[in-house]
N, C-alpha and C positions, 0 to 999 in steps of 0.2 A: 469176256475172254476167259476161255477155261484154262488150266493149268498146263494142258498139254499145247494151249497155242500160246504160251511167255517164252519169249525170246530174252529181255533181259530184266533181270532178277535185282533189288536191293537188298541187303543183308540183312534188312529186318523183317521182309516178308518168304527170306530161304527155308526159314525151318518149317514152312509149312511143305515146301516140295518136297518128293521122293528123293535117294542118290541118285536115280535113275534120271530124277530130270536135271539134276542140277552139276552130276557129274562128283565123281570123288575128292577131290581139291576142295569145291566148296561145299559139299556135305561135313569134311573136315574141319572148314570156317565154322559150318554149325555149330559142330559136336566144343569146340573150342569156345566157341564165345557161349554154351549152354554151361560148359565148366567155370564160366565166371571169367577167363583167363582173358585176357587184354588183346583186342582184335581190330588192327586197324580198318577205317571204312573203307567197304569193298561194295563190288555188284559183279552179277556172273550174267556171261552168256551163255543159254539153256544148251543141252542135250539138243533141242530142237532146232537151233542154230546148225549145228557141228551136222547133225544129218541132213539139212538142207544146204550146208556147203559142201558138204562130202557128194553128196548126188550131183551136186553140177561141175563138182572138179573131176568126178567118175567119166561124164559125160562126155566130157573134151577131153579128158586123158583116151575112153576107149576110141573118140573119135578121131585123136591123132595117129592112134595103132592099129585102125580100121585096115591098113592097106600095106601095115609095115611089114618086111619079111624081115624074122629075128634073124638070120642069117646076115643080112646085109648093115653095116659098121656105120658105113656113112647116114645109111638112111636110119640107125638109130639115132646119128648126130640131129639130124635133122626132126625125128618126132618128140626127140629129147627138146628142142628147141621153141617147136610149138605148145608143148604142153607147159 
């Protein structure tokens, strides 16, 4: 598995990912437990994660605003409801 397909990460093997994949919170975790400073045991889930839930939450969000007119109140109640 290359680096770009880790989903979740242990804190011992972060500091070799980018911030890019690991996201700034636990780039952070790095930078802190490289300072020596006392870091409780963590694991992250990657960048790659967060974009493969962002695309399918994208998907059914535009799919519930496919048909919605922003004008109408009620029918925002209602795609408010599906998504």
């Amino acid at each position: 598995m290359s680096h770009d397909d880790e989903r979740v990460v242990q804190a011992a093997d972060a500091a070799r990912l980018s911030p890019s994949q690991l996201g700034g919170k636990a780039r952070g975790l790095v930078d802190l437990a490289n300072e020596g400073l006392p870091v409780p045991p963590w694991f992250v889930l990657t960048t790659h994660v967060f974009r493969d839930v962002r695309a399918r939450a994208r998907a059914g969000i535009e799919a519930a605003l496919a048909d919605h007119d922003p004008r109408d109140a009620l029918g925002a109640g209602a795609a408010s409801d599906a998504i």
